[in-house]
Backbone as XML, in Angstrom:
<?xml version="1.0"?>
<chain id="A" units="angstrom">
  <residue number="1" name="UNK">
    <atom name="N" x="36.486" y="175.243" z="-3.555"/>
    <atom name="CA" x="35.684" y="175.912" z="-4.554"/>
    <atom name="C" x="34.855" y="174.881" z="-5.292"/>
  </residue>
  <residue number="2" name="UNK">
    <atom name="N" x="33.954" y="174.086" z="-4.781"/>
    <atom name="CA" x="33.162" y="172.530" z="-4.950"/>
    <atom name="C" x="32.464" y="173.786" z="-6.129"/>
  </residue>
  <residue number="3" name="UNK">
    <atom name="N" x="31.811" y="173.064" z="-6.982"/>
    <atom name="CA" x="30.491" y="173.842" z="-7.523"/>
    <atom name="C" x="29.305" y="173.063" z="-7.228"/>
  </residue>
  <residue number="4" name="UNK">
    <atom name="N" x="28.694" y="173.836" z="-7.164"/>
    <atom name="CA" x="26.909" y="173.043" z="-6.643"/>
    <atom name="C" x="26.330" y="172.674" z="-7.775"/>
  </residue>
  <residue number="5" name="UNK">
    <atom name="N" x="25.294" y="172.078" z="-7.394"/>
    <atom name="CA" x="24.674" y="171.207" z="-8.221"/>
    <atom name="C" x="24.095" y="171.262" z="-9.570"/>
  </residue>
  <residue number="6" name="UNK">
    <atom name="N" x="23.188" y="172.908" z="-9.578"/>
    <atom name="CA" x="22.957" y="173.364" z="-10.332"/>
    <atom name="C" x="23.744" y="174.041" z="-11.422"/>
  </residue>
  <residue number="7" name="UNK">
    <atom name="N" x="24.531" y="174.256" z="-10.911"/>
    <atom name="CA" x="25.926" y="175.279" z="-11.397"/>
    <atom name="C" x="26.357" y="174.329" z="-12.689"/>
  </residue>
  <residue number="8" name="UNK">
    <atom name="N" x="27.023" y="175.509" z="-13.979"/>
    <atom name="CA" x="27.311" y="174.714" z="-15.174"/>
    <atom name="C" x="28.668" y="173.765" z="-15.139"/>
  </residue>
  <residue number="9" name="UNK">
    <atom name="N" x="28.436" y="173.411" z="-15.902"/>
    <atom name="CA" x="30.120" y="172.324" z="-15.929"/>
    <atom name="C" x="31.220" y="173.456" z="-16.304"/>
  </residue>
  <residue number="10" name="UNK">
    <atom name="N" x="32.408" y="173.337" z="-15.221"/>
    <atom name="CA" x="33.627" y="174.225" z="-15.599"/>
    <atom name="C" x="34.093" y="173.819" z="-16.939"/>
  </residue>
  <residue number="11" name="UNK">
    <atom name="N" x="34.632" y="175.223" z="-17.666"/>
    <atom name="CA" x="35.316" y="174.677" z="-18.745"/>
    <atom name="C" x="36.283" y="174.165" z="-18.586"/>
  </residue>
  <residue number="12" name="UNK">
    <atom name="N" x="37.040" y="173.935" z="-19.655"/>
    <atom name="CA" x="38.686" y="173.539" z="-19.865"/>
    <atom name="C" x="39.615" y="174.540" z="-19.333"/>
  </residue>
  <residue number="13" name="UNK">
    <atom name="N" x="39.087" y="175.526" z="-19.229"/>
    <atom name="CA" x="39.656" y="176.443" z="-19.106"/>
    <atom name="C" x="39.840" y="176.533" z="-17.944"/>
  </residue>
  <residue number="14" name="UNK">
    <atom name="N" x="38.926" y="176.925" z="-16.843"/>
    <atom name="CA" x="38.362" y="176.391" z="-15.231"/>
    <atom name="C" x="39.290" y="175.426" z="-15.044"/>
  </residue>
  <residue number="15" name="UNK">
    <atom name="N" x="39.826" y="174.236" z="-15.359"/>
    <atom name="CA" x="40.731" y="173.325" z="-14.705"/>
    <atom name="C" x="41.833" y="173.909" z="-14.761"/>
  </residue>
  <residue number="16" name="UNK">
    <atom name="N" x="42.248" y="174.231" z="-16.396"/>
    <atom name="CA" x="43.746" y="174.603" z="-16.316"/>
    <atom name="C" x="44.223" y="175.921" z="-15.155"/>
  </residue>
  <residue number="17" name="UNK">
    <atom name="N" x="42.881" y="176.463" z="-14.873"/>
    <atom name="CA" x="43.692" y="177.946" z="-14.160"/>
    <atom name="C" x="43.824" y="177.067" z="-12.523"/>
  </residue>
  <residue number="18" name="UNK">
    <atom name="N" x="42.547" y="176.471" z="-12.439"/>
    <atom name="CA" x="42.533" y="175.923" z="-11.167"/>
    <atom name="C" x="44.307" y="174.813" z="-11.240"/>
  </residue>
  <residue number="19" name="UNK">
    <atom name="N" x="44.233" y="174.090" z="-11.704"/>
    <atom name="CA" x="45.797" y="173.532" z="-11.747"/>
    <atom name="C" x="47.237" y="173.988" z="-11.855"/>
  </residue>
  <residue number="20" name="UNK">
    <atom name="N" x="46.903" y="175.569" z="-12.760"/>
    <atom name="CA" x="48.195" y="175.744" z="-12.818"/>
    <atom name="C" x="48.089" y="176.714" z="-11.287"/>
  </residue>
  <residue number="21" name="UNK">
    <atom name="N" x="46.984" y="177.076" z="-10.746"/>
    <atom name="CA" x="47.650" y="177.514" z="-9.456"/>
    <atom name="C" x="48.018" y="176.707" z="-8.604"/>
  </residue>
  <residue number="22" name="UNK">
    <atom name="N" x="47.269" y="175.401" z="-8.288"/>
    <atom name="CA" x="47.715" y="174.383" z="-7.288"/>
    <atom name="C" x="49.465" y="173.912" z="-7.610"/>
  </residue>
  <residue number="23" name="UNK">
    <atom name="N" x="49.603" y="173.815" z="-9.008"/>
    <atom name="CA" x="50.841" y="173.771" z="-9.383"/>
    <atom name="C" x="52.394" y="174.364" z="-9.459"/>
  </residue>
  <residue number="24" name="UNK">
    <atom name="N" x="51.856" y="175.790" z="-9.113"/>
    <atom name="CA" x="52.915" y="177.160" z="-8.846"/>
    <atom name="C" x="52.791" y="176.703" z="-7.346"/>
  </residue>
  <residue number="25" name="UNK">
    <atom name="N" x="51.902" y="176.471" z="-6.727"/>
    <atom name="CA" x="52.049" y="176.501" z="-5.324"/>
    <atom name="C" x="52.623" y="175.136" z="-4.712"/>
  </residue>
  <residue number="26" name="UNK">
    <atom name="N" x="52.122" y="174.042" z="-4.872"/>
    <atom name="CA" x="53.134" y="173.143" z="-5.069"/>
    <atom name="C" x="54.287" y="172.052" z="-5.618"/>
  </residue>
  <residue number="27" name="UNK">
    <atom name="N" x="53.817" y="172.414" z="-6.722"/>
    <atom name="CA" x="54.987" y="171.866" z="-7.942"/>
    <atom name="C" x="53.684" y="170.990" z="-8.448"/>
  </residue>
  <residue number="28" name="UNK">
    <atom name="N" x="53.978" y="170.256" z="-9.486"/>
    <atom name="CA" x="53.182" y="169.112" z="-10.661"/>
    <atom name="C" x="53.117" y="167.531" z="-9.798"/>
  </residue>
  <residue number="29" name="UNK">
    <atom name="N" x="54.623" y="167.445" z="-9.311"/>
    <atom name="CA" x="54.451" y="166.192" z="-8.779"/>
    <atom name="C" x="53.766" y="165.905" z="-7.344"/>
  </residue>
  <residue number="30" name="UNK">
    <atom name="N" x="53.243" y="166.986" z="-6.565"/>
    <atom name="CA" x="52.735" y="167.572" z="-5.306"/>
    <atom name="C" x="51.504" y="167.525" z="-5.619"/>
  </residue>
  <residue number="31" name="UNK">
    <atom name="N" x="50.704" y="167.692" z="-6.646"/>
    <atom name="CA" x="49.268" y="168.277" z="-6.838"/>
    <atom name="C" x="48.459" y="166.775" z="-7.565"/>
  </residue>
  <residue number="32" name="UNK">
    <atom name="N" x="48.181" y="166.397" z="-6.537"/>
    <atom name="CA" x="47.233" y="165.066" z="-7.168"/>
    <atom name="C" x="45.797" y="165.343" z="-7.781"/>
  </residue>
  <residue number="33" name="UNK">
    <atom name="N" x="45.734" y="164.476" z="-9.156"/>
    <atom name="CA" x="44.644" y="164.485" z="-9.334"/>
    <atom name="C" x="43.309" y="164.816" z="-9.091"/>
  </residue>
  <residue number="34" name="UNK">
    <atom name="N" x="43.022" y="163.719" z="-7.924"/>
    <atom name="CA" x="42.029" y="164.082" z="-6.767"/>
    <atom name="C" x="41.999" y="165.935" z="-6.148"/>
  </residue>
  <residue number="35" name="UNK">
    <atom name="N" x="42.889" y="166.357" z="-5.722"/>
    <atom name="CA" x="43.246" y="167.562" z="-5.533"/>
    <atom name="C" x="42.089" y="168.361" z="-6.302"/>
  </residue>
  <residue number="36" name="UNK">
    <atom name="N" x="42.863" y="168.469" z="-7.725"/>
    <atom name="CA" x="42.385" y="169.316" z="-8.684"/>
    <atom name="C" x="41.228" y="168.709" z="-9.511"/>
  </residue>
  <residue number="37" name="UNK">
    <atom name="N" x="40.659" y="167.854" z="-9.304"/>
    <atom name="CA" x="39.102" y="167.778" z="-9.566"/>
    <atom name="C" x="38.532" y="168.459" z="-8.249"/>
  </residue>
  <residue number="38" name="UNK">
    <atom name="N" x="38.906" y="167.752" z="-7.197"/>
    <atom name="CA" x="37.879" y="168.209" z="-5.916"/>
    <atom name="C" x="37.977" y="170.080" z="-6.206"/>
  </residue>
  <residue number="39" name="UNK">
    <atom name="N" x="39.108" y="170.687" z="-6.018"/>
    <atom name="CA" x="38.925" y="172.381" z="-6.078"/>
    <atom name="C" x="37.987" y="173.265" z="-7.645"/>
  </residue>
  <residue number="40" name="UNK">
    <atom name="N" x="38.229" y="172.039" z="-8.491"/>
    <atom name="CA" x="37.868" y="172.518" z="-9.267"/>
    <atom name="C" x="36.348" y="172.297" z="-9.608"/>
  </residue>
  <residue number="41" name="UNK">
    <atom name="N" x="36.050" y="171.070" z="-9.017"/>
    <atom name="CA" x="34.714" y="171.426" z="-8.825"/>
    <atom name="C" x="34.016" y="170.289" z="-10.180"/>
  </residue>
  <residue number="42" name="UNK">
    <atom name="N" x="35.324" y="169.489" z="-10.392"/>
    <atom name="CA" x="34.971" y="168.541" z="-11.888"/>
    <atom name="C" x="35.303" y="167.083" z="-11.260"/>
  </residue>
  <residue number="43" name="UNK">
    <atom name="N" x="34.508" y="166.535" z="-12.144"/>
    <atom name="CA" x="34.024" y="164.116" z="-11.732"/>
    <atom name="C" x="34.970" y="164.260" z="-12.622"/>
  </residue>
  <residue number="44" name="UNK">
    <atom name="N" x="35.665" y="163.144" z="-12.283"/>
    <atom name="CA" x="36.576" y="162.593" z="-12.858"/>
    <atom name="C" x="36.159" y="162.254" z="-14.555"/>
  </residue>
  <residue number="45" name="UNK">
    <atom name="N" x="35.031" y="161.649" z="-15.229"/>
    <atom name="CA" x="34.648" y="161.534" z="-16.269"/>
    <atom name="C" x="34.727" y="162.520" z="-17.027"/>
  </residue>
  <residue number="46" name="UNK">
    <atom name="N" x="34.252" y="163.911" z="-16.770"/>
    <atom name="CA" x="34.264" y="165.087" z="-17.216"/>
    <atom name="C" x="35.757" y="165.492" z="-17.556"/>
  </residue>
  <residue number="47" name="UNK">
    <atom name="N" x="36.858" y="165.470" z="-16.678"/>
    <atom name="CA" x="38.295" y="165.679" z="-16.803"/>
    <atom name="C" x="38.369" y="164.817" z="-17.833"/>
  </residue>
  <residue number="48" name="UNK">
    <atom name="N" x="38.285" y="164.004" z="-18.151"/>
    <atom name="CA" x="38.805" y="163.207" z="-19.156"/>
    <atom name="C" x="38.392" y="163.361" z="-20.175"/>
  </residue>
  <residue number="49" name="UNK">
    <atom name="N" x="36.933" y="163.829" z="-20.393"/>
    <atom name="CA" x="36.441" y="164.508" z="-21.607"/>
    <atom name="C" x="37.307" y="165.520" z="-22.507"/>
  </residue>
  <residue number="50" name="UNK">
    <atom name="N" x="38.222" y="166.250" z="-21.403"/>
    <atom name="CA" x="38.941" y="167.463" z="-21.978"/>
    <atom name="C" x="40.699" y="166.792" z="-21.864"/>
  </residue>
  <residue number="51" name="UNK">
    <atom name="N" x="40.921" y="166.053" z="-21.024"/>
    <atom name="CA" x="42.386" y="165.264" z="-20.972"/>
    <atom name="C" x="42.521" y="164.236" z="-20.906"/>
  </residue>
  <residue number="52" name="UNK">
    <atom name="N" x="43.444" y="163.541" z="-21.564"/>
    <atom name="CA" x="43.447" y="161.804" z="-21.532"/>
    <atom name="C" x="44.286" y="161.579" z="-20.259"/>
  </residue>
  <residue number="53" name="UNK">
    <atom name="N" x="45.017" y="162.219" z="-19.477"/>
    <atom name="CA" x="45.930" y="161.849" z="-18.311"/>
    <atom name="C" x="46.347" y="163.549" z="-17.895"/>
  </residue>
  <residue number="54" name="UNK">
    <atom name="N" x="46.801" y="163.337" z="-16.307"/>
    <atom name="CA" x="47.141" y="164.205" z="-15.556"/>
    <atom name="C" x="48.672" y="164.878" z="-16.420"/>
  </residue>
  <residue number="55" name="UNK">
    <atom name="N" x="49.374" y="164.165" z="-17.385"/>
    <atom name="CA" x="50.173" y="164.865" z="-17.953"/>
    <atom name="C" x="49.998" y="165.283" z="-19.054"/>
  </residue>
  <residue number="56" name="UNK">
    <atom name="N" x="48.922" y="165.098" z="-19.544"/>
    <atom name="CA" x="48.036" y="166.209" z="-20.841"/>
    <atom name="C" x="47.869" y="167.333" z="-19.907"/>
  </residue>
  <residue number="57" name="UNK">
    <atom name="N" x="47.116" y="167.775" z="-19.501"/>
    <atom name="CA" x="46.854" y="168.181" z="-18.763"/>
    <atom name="C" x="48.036" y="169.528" z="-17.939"/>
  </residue>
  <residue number="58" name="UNK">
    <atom name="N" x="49.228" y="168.984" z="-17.779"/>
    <atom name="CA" x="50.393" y="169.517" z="-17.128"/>
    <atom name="C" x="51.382" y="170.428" z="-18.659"/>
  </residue>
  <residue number="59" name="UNK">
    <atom name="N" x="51.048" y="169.676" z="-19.767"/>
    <atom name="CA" x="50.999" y="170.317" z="-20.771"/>
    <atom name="C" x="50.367" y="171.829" z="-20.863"/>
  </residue>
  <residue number="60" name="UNK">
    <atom name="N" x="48.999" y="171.255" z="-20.970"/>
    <atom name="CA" x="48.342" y="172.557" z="-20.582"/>
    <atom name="C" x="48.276" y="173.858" z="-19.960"/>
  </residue>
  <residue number="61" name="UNK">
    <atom name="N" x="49.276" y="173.154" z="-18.687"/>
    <atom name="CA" x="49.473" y="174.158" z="-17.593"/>
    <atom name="C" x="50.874" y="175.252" z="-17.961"/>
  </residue>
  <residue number="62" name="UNK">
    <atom name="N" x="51.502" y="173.952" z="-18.491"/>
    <atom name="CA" x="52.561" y="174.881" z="-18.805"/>
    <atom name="C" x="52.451" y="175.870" z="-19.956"/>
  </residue>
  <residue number="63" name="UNK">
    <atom name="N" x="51.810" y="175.571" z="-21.110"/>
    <atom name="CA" x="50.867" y="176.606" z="-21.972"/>
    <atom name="C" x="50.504" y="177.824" z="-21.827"/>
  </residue>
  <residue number="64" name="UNK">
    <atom name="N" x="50.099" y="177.593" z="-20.355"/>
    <atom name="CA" x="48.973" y="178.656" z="-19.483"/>
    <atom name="C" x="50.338" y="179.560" z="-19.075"/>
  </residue>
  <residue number="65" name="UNK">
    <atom name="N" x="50.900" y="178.785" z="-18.258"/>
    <atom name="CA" x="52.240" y="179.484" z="-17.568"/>
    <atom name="C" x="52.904" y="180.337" z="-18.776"/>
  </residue>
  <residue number="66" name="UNK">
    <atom name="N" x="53.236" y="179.580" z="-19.892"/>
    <atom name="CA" x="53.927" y="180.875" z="-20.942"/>
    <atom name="C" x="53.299" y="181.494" z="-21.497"/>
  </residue>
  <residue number="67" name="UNK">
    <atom name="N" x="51.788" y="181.619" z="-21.446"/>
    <atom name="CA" x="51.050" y="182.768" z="-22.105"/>
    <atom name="C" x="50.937" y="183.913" z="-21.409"/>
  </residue>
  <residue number="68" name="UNK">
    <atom name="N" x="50.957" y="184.033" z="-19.536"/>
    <atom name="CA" x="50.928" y="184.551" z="-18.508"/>
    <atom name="C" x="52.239" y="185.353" z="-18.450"/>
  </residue>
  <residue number="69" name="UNK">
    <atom name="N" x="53.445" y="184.463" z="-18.749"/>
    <atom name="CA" x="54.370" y="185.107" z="-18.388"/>
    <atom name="C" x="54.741" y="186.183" z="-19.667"/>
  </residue>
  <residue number="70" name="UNK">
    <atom name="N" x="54.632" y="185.628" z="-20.764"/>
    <atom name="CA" x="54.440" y="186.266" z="-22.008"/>
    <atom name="C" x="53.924" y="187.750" z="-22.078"/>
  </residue>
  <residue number="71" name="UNK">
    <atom name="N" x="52.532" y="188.064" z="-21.657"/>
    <atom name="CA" x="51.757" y="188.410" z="-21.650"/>
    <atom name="C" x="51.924" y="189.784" z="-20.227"/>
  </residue>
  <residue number="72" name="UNK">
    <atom name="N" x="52.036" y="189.247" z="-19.083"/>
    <atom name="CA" x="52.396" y="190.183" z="-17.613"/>
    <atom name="C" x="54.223" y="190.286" z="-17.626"/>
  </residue>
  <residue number="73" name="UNK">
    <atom name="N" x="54.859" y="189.883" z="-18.087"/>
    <atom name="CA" x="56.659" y="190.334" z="-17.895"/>
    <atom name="C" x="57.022" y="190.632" z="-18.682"/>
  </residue>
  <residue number="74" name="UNK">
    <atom name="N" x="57.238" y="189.630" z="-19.796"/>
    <atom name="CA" x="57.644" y="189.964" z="-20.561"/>
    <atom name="C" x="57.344" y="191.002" z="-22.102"/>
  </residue>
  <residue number="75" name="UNK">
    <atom name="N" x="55.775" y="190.817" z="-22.076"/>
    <atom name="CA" x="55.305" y="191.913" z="-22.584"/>
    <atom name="C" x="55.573" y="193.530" z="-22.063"/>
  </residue>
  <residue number="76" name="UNK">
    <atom name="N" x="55.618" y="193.677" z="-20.678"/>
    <atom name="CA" x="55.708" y="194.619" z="-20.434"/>
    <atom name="C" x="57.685" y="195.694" z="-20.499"/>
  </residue>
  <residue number="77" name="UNK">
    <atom name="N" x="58.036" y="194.559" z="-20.393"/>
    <atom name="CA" x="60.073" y="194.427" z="-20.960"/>
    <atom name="C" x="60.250" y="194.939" z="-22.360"/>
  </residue>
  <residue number="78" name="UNK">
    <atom name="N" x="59.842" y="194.096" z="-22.943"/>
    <atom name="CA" x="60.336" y="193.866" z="-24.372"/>
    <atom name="C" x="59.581" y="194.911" z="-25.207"/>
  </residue>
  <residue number="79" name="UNK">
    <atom name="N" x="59.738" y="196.031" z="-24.873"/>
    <atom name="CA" x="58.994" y="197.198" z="-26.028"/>
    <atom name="C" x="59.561" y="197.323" z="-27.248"/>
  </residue>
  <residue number="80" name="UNK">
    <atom name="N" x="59.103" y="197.986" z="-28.354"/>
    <atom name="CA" x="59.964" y="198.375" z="-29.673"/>
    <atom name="C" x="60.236" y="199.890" z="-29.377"/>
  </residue>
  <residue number="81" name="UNK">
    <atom name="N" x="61.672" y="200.110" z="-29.412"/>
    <atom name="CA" x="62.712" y="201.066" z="-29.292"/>
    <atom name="C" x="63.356" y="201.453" z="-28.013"/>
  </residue>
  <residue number="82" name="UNK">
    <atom name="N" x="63.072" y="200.070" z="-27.326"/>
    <atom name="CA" x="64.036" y="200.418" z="-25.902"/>
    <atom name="C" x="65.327" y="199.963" z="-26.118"/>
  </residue>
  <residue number="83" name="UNK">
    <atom name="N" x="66.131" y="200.184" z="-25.553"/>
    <atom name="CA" x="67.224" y="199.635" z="-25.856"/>
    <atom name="C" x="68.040" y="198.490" z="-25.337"/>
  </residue>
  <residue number="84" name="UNK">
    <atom name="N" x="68.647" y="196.835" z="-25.703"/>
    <atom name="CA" x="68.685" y="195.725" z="-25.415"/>
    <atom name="C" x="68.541" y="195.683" z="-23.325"/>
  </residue>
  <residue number="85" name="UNK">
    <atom name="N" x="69.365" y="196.559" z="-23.073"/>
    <atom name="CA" x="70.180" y="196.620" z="-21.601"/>
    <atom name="C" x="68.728" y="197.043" z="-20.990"/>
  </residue>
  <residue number="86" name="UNK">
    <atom name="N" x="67.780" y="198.007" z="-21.380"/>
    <atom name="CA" x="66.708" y="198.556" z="-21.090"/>
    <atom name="C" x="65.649" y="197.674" z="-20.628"/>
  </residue>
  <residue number="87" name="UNK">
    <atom name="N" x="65.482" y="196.575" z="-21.577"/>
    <atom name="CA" x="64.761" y="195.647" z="-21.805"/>
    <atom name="C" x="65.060" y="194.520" z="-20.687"/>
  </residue>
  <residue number="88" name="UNK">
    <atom name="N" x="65.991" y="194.119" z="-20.776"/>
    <atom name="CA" x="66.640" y="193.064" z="-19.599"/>
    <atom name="C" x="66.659" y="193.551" z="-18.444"/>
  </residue>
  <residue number="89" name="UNK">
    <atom name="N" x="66.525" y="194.815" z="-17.986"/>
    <atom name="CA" x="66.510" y="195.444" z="-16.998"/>
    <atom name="C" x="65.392" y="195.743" z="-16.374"/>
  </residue>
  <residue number="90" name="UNK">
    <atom name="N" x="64.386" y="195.861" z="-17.295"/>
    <atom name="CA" x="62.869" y="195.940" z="-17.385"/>
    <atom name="C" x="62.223" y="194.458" z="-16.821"/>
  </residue>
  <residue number="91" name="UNK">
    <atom name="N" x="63.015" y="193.395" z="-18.004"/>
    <atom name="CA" x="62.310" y="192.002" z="-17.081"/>
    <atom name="C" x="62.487" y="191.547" z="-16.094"/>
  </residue>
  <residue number="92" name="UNK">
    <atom name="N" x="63.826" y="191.970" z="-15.591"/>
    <atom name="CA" x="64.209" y="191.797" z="-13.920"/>
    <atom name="C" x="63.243" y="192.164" z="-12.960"/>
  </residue>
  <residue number="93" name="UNK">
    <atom name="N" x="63.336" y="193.585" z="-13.694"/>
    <atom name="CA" x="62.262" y="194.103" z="-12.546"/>
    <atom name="C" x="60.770" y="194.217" z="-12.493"/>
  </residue>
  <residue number="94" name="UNK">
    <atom name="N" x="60.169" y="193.528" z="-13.644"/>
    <atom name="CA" x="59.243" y="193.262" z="-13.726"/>
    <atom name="C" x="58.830" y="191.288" z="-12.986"/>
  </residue>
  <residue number="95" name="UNK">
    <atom name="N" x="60.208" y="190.505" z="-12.768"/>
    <atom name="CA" x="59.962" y="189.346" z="-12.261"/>
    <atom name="C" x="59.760" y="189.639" z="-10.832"/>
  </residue>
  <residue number="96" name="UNK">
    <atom name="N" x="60.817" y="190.333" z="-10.283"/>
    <atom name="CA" x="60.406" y="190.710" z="-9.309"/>
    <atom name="C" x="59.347" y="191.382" z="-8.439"/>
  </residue>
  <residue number="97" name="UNK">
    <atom name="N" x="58.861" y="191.938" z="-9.324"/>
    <atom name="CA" x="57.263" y="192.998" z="-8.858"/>
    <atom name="C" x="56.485" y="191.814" z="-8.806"/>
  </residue>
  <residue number="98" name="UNK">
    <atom name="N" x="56.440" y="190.838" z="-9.907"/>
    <atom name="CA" x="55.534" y="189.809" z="-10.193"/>
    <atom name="C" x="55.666" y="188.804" z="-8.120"/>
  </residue>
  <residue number="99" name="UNK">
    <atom name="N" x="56.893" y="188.444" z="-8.195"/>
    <atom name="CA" x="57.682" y="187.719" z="-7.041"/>
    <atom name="C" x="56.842" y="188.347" z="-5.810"/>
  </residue>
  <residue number="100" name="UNK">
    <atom name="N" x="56.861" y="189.691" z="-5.726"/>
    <atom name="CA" x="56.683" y="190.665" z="-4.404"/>
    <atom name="C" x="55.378" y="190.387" z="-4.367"/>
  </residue>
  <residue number="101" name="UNK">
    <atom name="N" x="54.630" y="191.053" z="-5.443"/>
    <atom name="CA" x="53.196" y="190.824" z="-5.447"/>
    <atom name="C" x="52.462" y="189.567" z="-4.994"/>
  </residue>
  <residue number="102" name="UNK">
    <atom name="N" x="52.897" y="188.315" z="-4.784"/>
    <atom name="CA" x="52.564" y="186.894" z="-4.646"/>
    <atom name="C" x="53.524" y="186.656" z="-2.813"/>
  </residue>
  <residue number="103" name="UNK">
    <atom name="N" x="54.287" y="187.514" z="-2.644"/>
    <atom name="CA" x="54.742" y="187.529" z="-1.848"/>
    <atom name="C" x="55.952" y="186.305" z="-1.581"/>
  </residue>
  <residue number="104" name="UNK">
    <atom name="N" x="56.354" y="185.660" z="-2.658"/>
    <atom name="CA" x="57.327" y="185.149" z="-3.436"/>
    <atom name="C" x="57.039" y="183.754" z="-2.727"/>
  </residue>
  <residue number="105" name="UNK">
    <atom name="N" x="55.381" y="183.624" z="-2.888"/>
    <atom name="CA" x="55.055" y="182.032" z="-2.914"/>
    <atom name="C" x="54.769" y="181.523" z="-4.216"/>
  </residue>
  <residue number="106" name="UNK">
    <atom name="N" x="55.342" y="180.416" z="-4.388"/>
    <atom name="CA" x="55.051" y="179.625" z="-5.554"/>
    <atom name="C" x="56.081" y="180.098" z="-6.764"/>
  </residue>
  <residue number="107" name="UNK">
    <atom name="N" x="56.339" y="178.826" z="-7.587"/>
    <atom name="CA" x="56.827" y="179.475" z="-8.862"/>
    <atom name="C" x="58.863" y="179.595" z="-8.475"/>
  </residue>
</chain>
């Protein structure tokens, strides 16, 4: 996913999604640098504009990861007036839909 020439500079935002998927798919210590500039389509100078190192950065990702999970599982679990057993039962099966749907790559 190179971006061309003309094309604007990805945000901050653009890396972190691009990383935290390379990252679900092969773990943090698997996903080199190089990697995730080249897919993402960002010079190395530019990355650094927005992170001082690949573990700022992994920070980030994990950020991303609990706003996601927050947000698609556990939001959908944790209602007001279900009842505790309801709820836990709900996030199970909401990890799992999540699991199926991805076809239980990555993560």
């Amino acid at each position: 996913m190179a971006r061309s020439a003309g094309s604007p500079q990805p945000t901050k935002g653009h890396i972190v999604a691009v990383a935290s998927r390379l990252v679900h798919l092969q773990g943090f210590n698997h996903t080199s640098l190089d990697q995730i500039l080249r897919e993402s389509g960002v010079r190395k100078g530019n990355f650094y504009y927005y992170f001082r190192s690949k573990e700022e950065l992994g920070y980030a990702v994990l950020d991303h990861f609990a706003q996601q999970f927050a947000e698609q599982i556990a939001g959908r679990a944790f209602t007001p007036g279900r009842e505790p057993l309801e709820q836990i039962s709900a996030l199970l099966e909401a990890i799992l839909e999540a699991q199926r749907g991805a076809s239980c790559a990555g993560g």
